[in-house]
N, C-alpha and C positions, 0 to 999 in steps of 0.2 A: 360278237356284234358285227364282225365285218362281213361283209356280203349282204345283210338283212335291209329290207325298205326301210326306207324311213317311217315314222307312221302320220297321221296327218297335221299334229301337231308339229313334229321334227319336220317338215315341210314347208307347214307356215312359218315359222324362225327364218329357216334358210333361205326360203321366198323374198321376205322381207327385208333380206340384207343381203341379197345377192349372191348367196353362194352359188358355187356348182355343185349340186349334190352328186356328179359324176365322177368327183375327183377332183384334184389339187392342180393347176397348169395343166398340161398335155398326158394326166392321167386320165384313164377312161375304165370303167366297168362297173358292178354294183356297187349302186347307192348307200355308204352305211360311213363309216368311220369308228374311231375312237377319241371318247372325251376325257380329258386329266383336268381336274380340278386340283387348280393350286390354291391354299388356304394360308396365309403367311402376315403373323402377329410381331409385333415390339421384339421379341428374342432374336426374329430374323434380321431388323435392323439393327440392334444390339449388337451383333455378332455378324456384320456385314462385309467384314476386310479379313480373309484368311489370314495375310501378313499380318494383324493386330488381333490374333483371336479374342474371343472373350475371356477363356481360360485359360491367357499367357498369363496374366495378371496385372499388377497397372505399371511394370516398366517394360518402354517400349525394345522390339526385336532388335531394331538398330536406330540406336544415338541420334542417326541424323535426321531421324523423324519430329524428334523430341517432344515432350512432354506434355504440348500444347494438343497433338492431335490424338491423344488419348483423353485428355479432358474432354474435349469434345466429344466422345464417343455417346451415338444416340443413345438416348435413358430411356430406359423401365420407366413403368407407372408411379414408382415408388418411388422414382429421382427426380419427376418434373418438378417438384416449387424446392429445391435445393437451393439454401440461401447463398452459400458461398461459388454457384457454378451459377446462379441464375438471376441472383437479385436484381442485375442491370434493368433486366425486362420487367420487373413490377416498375421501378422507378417508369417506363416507356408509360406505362396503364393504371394510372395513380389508385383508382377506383377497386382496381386490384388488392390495394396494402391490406384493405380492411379484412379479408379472408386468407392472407398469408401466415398465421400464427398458427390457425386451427390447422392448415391442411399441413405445414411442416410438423406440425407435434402429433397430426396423424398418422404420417408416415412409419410404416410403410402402406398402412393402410387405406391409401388417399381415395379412394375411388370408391370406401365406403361411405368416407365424408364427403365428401362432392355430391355423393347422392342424398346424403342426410341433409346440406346444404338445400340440394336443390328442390327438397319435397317441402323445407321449411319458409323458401322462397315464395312459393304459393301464398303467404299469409304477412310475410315480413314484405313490405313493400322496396325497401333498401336492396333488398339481395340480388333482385333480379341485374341490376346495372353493374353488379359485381361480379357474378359471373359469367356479365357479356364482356365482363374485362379480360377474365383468366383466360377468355375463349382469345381473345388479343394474345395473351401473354404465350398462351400455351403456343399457338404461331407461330410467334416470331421465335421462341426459345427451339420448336422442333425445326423449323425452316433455315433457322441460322447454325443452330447445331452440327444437324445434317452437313451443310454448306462447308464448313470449317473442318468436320472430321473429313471429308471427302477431298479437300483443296491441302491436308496434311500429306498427302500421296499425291506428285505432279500427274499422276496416268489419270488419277480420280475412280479408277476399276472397283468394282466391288466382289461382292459372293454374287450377285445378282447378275453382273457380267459374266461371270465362270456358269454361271447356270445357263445363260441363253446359251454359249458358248457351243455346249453340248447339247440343250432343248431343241433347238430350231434345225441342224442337221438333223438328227434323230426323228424328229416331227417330218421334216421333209421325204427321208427315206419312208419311212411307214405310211406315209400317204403312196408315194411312189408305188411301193408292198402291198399295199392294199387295193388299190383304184380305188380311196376316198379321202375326202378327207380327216384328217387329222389334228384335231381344234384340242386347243388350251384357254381354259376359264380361268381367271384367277379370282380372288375374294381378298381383299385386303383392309385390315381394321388399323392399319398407320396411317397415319397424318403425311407422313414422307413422300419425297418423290423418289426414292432410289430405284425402284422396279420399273416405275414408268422408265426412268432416265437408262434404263438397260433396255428397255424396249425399242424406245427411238435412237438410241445411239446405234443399237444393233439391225433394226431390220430397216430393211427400205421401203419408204413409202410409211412409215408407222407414224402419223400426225395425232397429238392429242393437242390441236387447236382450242376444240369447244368441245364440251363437254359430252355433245355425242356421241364422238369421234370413240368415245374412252370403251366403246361395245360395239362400233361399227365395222371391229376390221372381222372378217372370218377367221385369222391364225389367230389371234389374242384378244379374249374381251376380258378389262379389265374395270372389276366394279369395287369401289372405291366406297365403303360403305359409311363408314363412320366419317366422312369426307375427306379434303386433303389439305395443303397448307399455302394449294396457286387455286384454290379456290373460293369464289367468293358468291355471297348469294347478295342479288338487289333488294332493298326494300320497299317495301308499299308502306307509301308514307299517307295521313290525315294533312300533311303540308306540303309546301312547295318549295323543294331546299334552293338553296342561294347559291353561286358559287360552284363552286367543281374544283377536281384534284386529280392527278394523273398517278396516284397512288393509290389504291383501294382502303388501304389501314390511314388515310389521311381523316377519312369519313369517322376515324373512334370519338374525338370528344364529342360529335354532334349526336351519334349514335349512342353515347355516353346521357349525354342532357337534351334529346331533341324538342324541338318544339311543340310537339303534339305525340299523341301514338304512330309507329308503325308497327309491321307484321313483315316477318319473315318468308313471305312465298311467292318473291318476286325471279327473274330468272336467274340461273345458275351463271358464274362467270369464270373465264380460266385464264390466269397469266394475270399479269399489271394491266394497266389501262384506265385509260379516263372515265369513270365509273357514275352512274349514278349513287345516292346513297346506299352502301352496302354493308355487311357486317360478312366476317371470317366462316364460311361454311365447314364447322367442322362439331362434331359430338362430345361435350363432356367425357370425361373418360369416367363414367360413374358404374359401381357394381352390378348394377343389373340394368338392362335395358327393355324399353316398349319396341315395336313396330315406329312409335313416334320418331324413336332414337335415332335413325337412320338419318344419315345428312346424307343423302344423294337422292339425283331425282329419282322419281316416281318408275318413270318409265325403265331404269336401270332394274329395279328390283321387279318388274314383269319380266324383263329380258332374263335375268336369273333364274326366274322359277320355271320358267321353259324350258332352260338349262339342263337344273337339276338332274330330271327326269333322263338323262341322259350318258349321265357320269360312268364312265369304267373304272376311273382308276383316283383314286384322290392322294396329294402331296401336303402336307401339314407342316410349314418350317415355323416355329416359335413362335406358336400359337396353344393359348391352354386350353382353347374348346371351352369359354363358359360365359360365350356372348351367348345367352338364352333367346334370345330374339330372334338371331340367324339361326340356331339350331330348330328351334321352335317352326321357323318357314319351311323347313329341309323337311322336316318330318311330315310336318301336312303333305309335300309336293312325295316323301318318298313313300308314304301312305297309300298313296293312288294306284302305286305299281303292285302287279303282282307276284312278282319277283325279287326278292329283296336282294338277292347277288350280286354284289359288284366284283372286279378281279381282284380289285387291292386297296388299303388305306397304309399308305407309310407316312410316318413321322419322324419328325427330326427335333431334338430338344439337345437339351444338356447332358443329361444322362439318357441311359437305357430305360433306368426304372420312371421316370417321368414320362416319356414317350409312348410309353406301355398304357401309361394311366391315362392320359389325352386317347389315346387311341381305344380305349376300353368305353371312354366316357365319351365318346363323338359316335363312337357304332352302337352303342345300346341307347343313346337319347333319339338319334337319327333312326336307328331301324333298319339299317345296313349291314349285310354279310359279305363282308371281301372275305376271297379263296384263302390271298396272304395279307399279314399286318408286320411288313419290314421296319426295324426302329432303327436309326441313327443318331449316333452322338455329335452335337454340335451341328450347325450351318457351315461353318470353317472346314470343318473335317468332314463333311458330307460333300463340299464341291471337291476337294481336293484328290480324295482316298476312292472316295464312294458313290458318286455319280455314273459313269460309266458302265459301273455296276448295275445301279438302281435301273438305269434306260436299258439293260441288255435282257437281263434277268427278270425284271417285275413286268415294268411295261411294253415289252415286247413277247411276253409270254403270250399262249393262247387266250383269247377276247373268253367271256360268257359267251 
C-alpha cells in the first residue's frame, strides 16, 4: 500500500481532519500509508498488568502488593454482579436489587440474561428503571475497579503502557520509512479508561476533552463503541428539571423516578461536570447486539466505516469476535473492496487454540485474507516476549 494514492474517499477523511496526506512532520513523498486496526475486548483489560498476569493465579508476585489489588482485578462479563466483590454498588442503585438474583444465578451466563431481561422489558413496565440501574452499577463497579487495580501499583503502568511504548516509536519510524503516514484505529468494546490513559499519558498533545477529540487526532482514533465509564449522555426531558449537581450519577434517583418522560439523545458528555439531566452512556453487555446497541455518537461510526476500507494489518487482544453488530458493519464496508487481502490479523488470547478460533471467526464473517494470522498467548506475555517481534516481523513486512 505504500506509495499508492489515496483514492477519493481516503481523501475526503484526511481532508476532513487535516491530515498531511504527504507524510508525518517533515516527511515528504507519496501519498499512501499504513493502517493497523487495534481491536481490544475485557481479556485485554483482564490481563492488563504484566507483573500481576492473569495466569499467575490469585496470589500476588510480591507480598507487598497484597491481596487488595488482585481482587480488584477488572472482571470478565461473567464476574460483573459478583456478590461478595460487588454488592457495595447495588446497595449505591436500590432499583438495581430487583434483578440481582437472576443475573448472579445466571452466571456465567449473564449476558444471555440481560438480554432475555431486556427483550422482556418491552412488555414489563418495572424493568426498564432496573436496568437503567445496572447501567449505574455497572459504572461505578468498572470505573472504581479499574481505579483500585491500577492505584495497587504506585507507577499505575499497564500492558497498555508497554504497548505504546513500543507502538509509537515503530509508528513514527515507518512513517519516516515510507513518506506517509502511519495511522492506528483502535475499536474498543470496554467500558475502561486504561487505553485512553496510555494514550494521553504517553503522547503529547493527545486530549480526550470531548468527545470529538476521541477520532480527531490523525496517529490515534479511538472509537469507544459500546461507550465508556467518563461518559455521559444528556437528556431530553417532557420537563423542566430543578436543581443541578456537579456530579453526573448525582442525576440516578430522578432519572430513577422522573417526572415525566425523557429520551436518550441528547449530547454526548466527557469527565464530571455540572450536567444537565443525564444518564451513564454505556451498552448492556447483552448476547447479541443491533446497530441500536452502539453507545457512541453517530458521527464515530461514519468515521469508522471510512476507516475500514483501509486496514492492512489488524491486532486483536482479548476479544472473542462475536459482537455481530461490528462484524456485521465490516463486512458491508469489506464487501465493497475488490480485494479482499489484507497483510495480517494477529491475535492475542489465552491460549494458542483460542486465538486461532477468534481469528478463523473474524476472517471468515468479515471476508478478509491476511498473507499471515500470528497467534499469541496472553496480553502479559505478548508486551513482554513478543511485541518487538510482532512490529519487526508482521508489521513491517512488505504492505499488499
Amino acid at each position: 500500500m505504500a506509495g499508492k494514492r489515496f483514492s477519493s474517499l481516503d481523501e475526503r477523511w484526511l481532508e476532513q481532519r487535516g491530515v498531511d496526506v504527504l507524510g508525518e512532520g517533515d516527511s515528504r513523498g507519496s501519498p499512501g500509508g499504513q493502517l493497523l486496526l487495534i481491536i481490544v475486548g475485557a481479556g485485554a483489560s483482564y490481563d492488563s498488568d504484566w507483573r500481576r498476569p492473569a495466569d499467575r493465579g490469585p496470589l500476588p508476585i510480591n507480598p507487598t502488593w497484597g491481596r487488595l489489588g488482585l481482587a480488584f482485578r477488572p472482571p470478565l462479563a461473567k464476574d460483573l454482579f459478583d456478590e461478595d466483590r460487588y454488592g457495595e454498588f447495588v446497595a449505591r442503585y436500590p432499583p438495581s436489587q430487583g434483578l440481582m438474583d437472576q443475573l448472579r444465578a445466571a452466571a456465567p451466563a449473564v449476558e444471555q440474561e440481560l438480554e432475555r431481561i431486556r427483550d422482556l422489558s418491552k412488555r414489563q413496565k418495572h424493568l426498564p428503571r432496573q436496568l437503567l440501574a445496572v447501567r449505574y452499577y455497572l459504572r461505578d463497579v468498572v470505573a472504581q475497579t479499574t481505579r483500585q487495580w491500577n492505584k495497587a501499583k504506585p507507577d499505575e503502568m499497564t500492558n497498555f503502557t508497554r504497548l505504546m511504548t513500543r507502538l509509537e516509536p515503530w509508528r513514527q519510524q515507518r512513517a519516516r520509512e515510507q513518506g506517509a503516514q502511519e495511522r492506528v484505529a483502535i475499536v474498543t468494546f470496554n467500558y475502561d479508561t486504561l487505553f485512553e490513559d496510555a494514550l494521553t499519558n504517553f503522547l503529547p498533545a493527545f486530549r480526550l476533552n470531548v468527545v470529538e477529540d476521541y477520532t480527531s487526532d490523525p496517529r490515534y482514533q479511538l472509537f469507544k463503541l459500546h461507550g465508556s465509564v467518563n461518559w455521559w449522555r444528556e437528556a431530553q426531558c417532557d420537563w423542566s428539571p430543578s436543581g443541578g449537581t456537579t456530579d453526573p450519577a448525582g442525576w440516578a434517583p430522578t432519572m430513577f423516578d422522573p417526572p415525566a418522560p425523557f429520551y436518550e439523545n441528547g449530547e454526548f458528555r466527557v469527565g464530571a461536570g455540572a450536567y444537565l439531566p443525564c444518564v451513564p452512556c454505556l451498552a448492556l453487555p447483552t448476547a447479541t447486539k443491533g446497530v441500536a446497541d452502539f453507545a457512541c455518537p453517530e458521527a464515530h461510526l461514519a468515521d469508522l466505516k471510512l476507516l475500514l476500507p483501509q486496514v492492512t494489518d489488524v491486532l486483536i487482544i482479548g476479544w472473542k469476535g462475536i459482537e455481530g453488530h461490528f462484524l456485521g458493519e465490516w463486512r458491508l464496508v469489506q464487501a465493497s473492496k475488490r480485494d479482499p487481502t489484507i497483510r495480517s490479523v494477529t491475535v492475542v488470547d489465552a491460549t494458542h487454540e483460542a486465538a486461532s478460533e477468534i481469528a478463523y471467526r473474524v476472517v471468515s464473517t468479515v471476508g478478509i485474507t491476511p498473507q499471515t494470522a500470528p497467534t499469541f498467548e496472553t496480553f502479559s506475555g505478548f508486551v513482554v516476549d513478543k511485541l518487538d517481534g510482532y512490529l519487526q516481523d508482521t508489521l513491517s513486512a512488505p504492505a499488499v
